[in-house]
ChimeraX commands (.cxc) that place a marker at each C-alpha (Angstrom):
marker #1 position -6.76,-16.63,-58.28 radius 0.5
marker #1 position -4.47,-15.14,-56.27 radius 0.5
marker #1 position -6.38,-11.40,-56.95 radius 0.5
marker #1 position -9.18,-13.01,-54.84 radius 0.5
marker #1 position -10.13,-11.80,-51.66 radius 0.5
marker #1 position -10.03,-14.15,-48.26 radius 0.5
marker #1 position -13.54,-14.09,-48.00 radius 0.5
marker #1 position -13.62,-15.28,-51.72 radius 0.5
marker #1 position -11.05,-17.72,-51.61 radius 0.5
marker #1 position -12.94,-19.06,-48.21 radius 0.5
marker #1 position -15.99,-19.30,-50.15 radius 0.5
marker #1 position -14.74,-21.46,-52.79 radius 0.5
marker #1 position -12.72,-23.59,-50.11 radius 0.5
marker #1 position -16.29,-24.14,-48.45 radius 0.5
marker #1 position -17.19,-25.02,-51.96 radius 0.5
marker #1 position -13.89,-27.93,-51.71 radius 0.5
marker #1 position -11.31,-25.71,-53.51 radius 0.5
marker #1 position -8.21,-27.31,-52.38 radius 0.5
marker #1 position -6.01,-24.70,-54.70 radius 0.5
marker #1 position -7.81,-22.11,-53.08 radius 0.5
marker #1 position -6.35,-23.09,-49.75 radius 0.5
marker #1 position -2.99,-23.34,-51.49 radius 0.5
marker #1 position -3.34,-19.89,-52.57 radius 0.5
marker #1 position -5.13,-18.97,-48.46 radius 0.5
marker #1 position -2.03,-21.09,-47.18 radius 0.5
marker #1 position 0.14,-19.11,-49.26 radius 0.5
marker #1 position -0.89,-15.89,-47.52 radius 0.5
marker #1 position -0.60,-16.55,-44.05 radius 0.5
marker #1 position 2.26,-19.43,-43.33 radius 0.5
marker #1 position 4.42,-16.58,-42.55 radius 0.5
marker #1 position 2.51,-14.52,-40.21 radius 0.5
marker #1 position 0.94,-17.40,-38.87 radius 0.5
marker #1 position 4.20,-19.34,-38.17 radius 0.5
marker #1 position 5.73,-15.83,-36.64 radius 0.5
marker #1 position 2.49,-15.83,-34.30 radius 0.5
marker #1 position 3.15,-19.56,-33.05 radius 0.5
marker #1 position 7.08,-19.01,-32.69 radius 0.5
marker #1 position 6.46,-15.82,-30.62 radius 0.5
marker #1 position 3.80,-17.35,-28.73 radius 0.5
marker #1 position 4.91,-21.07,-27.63 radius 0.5
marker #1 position 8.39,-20.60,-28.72 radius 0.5
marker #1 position 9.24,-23.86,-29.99 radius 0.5
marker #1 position 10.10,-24.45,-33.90 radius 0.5
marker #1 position 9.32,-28.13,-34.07 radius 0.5
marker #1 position 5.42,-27.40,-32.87 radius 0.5
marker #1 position 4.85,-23.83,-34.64 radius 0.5
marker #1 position 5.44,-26.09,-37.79 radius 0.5
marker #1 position 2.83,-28.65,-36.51 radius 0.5
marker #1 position 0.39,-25.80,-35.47 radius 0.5
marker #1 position 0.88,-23.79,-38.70 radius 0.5
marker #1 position -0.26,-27.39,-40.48 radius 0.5
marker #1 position -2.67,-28.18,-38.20 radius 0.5
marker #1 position -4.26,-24.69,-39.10 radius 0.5
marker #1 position -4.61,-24.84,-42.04 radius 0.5
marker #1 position -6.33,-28.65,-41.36 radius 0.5
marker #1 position -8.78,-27.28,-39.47 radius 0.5
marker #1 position -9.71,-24.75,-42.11 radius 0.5
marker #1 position -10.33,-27.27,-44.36 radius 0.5
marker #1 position -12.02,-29.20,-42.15 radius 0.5
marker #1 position -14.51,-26.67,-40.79 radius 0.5
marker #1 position -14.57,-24.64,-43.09 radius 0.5
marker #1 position -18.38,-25.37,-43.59 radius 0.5
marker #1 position -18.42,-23.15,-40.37 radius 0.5
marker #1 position -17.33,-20.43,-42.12 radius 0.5
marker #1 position -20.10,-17.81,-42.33 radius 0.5
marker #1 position -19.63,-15.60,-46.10 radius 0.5
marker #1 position -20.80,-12.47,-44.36 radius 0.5
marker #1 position -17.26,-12.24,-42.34 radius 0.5
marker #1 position -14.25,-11.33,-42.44 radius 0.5
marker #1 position -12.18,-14.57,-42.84 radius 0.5
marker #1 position -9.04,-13.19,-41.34 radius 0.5
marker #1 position -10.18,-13.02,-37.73 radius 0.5
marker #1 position -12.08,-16.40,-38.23 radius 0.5
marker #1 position -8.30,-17.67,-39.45 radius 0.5
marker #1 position -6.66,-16.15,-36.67 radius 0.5
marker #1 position -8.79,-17.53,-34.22 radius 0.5
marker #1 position -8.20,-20.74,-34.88 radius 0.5
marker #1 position -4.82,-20.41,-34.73 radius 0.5
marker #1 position -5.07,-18.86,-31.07 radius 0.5
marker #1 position -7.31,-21.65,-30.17 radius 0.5
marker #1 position -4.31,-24.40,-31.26 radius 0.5
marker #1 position -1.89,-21.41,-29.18 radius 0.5
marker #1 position -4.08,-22.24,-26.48 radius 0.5
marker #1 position -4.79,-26.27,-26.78 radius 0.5
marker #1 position -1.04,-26.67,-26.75 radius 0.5
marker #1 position -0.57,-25.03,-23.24 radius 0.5
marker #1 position -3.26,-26.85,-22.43 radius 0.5
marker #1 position -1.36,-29.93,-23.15 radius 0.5
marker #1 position 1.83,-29.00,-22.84 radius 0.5
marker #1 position 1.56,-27.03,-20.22 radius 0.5
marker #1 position 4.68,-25.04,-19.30 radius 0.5
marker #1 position 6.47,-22.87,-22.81 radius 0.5
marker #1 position 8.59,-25.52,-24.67 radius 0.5
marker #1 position 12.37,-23.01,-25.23 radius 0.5
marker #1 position 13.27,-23.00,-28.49 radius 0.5
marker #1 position 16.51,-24.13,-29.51 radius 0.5
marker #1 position 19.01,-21.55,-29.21 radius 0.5
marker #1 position 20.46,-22.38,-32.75 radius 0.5
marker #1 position 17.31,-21.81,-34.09 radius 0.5
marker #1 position 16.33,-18.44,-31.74 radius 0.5
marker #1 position 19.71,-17.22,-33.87 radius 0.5
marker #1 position 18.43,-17.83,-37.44 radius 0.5
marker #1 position 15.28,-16.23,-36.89 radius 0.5
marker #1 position 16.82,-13.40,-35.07 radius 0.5
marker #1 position 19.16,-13.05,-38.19 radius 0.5
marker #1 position 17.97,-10.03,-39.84 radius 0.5
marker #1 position 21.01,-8.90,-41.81 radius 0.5
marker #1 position 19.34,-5.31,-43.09 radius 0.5
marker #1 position 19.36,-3.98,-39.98 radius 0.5
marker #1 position 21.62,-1.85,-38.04 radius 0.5
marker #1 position 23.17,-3.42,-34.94 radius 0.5
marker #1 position 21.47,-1.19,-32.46 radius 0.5
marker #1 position 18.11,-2.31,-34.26 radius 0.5
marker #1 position 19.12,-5.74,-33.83 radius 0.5
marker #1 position 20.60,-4.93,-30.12 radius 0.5
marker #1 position 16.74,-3.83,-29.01 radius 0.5
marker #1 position 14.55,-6.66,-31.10 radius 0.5
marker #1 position 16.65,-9.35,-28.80 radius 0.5
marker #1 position 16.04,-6.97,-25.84 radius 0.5
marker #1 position 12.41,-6.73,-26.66 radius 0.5
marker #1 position 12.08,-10.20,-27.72 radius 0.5
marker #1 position 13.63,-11.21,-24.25 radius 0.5
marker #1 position 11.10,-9.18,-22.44 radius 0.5
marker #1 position 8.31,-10.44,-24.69 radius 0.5
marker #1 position 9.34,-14.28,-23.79 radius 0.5
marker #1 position 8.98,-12.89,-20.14 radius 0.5
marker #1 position 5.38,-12.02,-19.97 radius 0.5
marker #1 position 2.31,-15.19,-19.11 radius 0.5
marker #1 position 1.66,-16.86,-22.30 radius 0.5
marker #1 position -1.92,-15.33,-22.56 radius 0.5
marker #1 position -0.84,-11.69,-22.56 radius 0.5
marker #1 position 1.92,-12.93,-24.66 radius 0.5
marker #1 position -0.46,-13.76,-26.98 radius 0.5
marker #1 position -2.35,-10.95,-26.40 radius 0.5
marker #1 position 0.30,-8.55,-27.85 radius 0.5
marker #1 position 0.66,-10.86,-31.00 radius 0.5
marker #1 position -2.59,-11.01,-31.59 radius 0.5
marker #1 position -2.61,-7.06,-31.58 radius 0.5
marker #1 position 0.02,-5.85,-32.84 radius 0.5
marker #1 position 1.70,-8.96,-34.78 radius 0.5
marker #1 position -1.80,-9.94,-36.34 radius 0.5
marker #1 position -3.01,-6.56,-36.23 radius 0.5
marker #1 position -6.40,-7.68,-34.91 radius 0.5
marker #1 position -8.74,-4.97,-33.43 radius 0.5
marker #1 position -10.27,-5.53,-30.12 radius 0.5
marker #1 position -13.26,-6.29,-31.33 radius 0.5
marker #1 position -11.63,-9.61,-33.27 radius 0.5
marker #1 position -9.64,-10.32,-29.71 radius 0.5
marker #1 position -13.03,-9.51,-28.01 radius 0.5
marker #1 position -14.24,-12.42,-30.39 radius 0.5
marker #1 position -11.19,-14.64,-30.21 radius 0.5
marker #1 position -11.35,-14.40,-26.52 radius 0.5
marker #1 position -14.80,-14.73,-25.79 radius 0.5
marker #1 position -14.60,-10.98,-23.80 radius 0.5
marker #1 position -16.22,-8.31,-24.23 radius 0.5
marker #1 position -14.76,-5.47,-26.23 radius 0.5
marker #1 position -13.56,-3.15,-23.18 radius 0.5
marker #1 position -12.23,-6.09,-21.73 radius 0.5
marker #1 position -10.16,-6.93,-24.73 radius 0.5
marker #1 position -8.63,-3.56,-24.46 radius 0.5
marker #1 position -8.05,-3.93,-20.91 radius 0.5
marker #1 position -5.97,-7.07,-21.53 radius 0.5
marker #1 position -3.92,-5.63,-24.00 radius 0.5
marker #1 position -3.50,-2.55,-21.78 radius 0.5
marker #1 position -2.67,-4.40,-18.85 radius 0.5
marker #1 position -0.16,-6.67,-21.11 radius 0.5
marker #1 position 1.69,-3.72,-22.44 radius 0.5
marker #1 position 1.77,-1.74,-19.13 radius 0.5
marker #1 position 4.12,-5.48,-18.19 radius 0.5
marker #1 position 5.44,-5.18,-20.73 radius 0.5
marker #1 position 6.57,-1.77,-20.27 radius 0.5
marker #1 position 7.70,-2.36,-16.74 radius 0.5
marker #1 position 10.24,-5.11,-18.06 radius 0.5
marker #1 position 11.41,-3.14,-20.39 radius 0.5
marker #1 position 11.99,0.24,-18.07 radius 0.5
marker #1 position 15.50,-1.33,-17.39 radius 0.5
marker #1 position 17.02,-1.24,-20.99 radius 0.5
marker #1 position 17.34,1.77,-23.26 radius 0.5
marker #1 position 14.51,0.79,-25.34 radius 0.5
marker link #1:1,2 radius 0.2
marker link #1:2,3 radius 0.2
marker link #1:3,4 radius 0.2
marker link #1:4,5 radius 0.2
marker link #1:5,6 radius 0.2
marker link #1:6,7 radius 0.2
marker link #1:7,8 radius 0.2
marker link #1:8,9 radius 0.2
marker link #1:9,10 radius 0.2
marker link #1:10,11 radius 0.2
marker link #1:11,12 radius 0.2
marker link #1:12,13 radius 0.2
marker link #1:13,14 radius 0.2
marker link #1:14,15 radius 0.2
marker link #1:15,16 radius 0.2
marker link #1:16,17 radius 0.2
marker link #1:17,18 radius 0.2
marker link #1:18,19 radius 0.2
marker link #1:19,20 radius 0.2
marker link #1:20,21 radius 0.2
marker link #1:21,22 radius 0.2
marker link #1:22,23 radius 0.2
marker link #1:23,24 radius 0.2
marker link #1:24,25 radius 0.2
marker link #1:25,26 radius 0.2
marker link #1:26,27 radius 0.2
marker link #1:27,28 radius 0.2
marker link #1:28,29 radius 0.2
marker link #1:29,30 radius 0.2
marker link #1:30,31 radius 0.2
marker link #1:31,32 radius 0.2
marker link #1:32,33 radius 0.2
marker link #1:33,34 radius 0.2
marker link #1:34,35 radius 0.2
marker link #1:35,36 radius 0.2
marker link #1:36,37 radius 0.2
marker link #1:37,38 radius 0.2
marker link #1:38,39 radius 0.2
marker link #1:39,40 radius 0.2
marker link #1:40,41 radius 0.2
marker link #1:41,42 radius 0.2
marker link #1:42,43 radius 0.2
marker link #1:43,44 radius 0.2
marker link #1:44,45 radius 0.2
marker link #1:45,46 radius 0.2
marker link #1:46,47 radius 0.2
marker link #1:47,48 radius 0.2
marker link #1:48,49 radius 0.2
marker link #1:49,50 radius 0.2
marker link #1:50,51 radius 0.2
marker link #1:51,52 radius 0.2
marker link #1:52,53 radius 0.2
marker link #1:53,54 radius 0.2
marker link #1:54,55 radius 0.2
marker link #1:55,56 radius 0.2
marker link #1:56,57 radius 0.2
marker link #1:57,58 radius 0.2
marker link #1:58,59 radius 0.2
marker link #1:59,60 radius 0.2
marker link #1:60,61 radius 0.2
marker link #1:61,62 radius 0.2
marker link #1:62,63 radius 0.2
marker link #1:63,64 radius 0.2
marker link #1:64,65 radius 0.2
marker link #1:65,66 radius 0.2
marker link #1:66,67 radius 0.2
marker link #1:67,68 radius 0.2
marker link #1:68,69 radius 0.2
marker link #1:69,70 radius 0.2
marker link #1:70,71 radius 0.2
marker link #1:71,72 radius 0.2
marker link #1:72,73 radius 0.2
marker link #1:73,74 radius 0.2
marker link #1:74,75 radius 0.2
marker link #1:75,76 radius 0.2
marker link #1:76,77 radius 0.2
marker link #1:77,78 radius 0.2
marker link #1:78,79 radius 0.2
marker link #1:79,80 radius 0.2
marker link #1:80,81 radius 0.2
marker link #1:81,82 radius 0.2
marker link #1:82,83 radius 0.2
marker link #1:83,84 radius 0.2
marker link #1:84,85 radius 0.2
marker link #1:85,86 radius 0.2
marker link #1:86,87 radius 0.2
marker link #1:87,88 radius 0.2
marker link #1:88,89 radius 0.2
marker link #1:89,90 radius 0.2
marker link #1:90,91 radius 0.2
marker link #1:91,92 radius 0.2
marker link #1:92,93 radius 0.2
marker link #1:93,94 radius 0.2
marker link #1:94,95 radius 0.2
marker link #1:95,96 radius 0.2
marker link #1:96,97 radius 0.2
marker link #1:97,98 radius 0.2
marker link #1:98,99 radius 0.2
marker link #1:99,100 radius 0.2
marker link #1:100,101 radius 0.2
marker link #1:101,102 radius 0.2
marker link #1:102,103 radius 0.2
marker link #1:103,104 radius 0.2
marker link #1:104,105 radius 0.2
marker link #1:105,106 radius 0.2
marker link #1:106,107 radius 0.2
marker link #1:107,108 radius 0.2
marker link #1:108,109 radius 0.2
marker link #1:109,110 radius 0.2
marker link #1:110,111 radius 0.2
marker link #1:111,112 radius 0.2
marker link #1:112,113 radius 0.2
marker link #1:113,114 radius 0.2
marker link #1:114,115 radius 0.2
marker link #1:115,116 radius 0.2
marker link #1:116,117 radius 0.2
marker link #1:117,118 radius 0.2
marker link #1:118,119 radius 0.2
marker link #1:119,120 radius 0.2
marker link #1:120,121 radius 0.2
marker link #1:121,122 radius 0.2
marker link #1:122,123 radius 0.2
marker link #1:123,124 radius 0.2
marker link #1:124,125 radius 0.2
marker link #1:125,126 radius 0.2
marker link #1:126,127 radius 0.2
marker link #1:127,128 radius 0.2
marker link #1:128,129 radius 0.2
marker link #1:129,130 radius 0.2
marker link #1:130,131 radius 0.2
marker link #1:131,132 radius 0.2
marker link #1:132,133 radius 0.2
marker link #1:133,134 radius 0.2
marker link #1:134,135 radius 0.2
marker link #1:135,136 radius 0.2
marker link #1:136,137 radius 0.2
marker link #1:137,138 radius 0.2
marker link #1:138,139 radius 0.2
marker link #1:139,140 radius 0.2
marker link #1:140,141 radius 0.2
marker link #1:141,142 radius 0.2
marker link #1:142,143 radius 0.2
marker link #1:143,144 radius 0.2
marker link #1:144,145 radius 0.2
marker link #1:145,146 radius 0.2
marker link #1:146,147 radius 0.2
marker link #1:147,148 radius 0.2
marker link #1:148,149 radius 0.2
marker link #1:149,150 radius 0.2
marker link #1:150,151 radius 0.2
marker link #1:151,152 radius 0.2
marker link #1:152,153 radius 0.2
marker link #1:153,154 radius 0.2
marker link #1:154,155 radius 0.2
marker link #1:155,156 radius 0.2
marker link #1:156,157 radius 0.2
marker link #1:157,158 radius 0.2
marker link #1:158,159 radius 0.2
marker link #1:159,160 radius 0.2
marker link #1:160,161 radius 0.2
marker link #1:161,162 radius 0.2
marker link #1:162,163 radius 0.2
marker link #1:163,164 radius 0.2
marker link #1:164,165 radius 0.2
marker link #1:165,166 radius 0.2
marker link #1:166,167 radius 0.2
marker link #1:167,168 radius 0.2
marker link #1:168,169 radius 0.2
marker link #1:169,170 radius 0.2
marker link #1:170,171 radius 0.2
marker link #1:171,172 radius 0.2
marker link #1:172,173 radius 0.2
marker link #1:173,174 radius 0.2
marker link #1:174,175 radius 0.2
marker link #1:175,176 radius 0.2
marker link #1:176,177 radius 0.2
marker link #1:177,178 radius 0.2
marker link #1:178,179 radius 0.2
view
């Protein structure tokens, strides 16, 4: 089962194949939790949001149209429960600092490497939430603008304008450091 493609395990989760999810769930907990923990920056709720995901595929998955992609149609519920939480929560909840170290850990990489992914990182948790999420949905989820055009409910040149205009920031915080 776990040969299948998305689409196919999406078609038999439509179909009420809980293992299916397992195997879907499987797949994405990491990126997905990565994407929540960039974006709202609090442990406790990426957790809830990377369950409450994987709900909502279960859930709606009779929405689910067979003639696309699933991994957009994943991803944009996940930006959607990005977004209801700012909605609710409104300002970014910090992450503790205890846990900001153990996922910063990365012990197979050369100081310097891990000297500019806090710099970056710092920079990152800098920028508005949306263009935040903006850069993790492009680079981190490697969507195209096309899928962001979707997610966001913009048009294609828009999307890339966004993510332009969210890197240029980007950039400008980062002009500072060595990076």
């Amino acid at each position: 089962m776990t040969g299948l493609t998305d689409e196919h395990l999406m078609t038999n989760i439509k179909n009420g194949d809980t293992k299916s999810l397992g195997v879907l769930y499987e797949r994405y907990k990491n990126i997905l939790f990565t994407f929540f923990i960039r974006t709202i920056q609090d442990y406790n709720a990426s957790n809830d949001l990377l369950m409450e995901t994987f709900e909502r595929i279960y859930k709606y998955r009779s929405s689910y149209s067979a003639t696309k992609k699933a991994r957009p149609w994943i991803f944009q519920i996940a930006s959607n429960l990005s977004k209801d939480y700012y909605k609710k929560w409104g300002k970014r909840q910090s992450i503790d600092k205890l846990k900001q170290e153990i996922i910063m850990i990365q012990p197979e990489l050369p100081d310097e490497t891990k000297s500019r992914d806090k710099l970056l990182h710092a920079a990152l948790n800098k920028l508005k939430p949306p263009q935040r999420n903006i850069i993790n949905m492009y680079y981190l989820l490697e969507m195209t603008y096309e899928d962001i055009a979707a997610n966001e409910n913009i048009s294609i040149n828009n999307a890339r304008i966004k993510v332009c205009r969210a890197l240029k920031n980007l950039k400008e915080l980062l002009k500072d450091s060595e990076l």
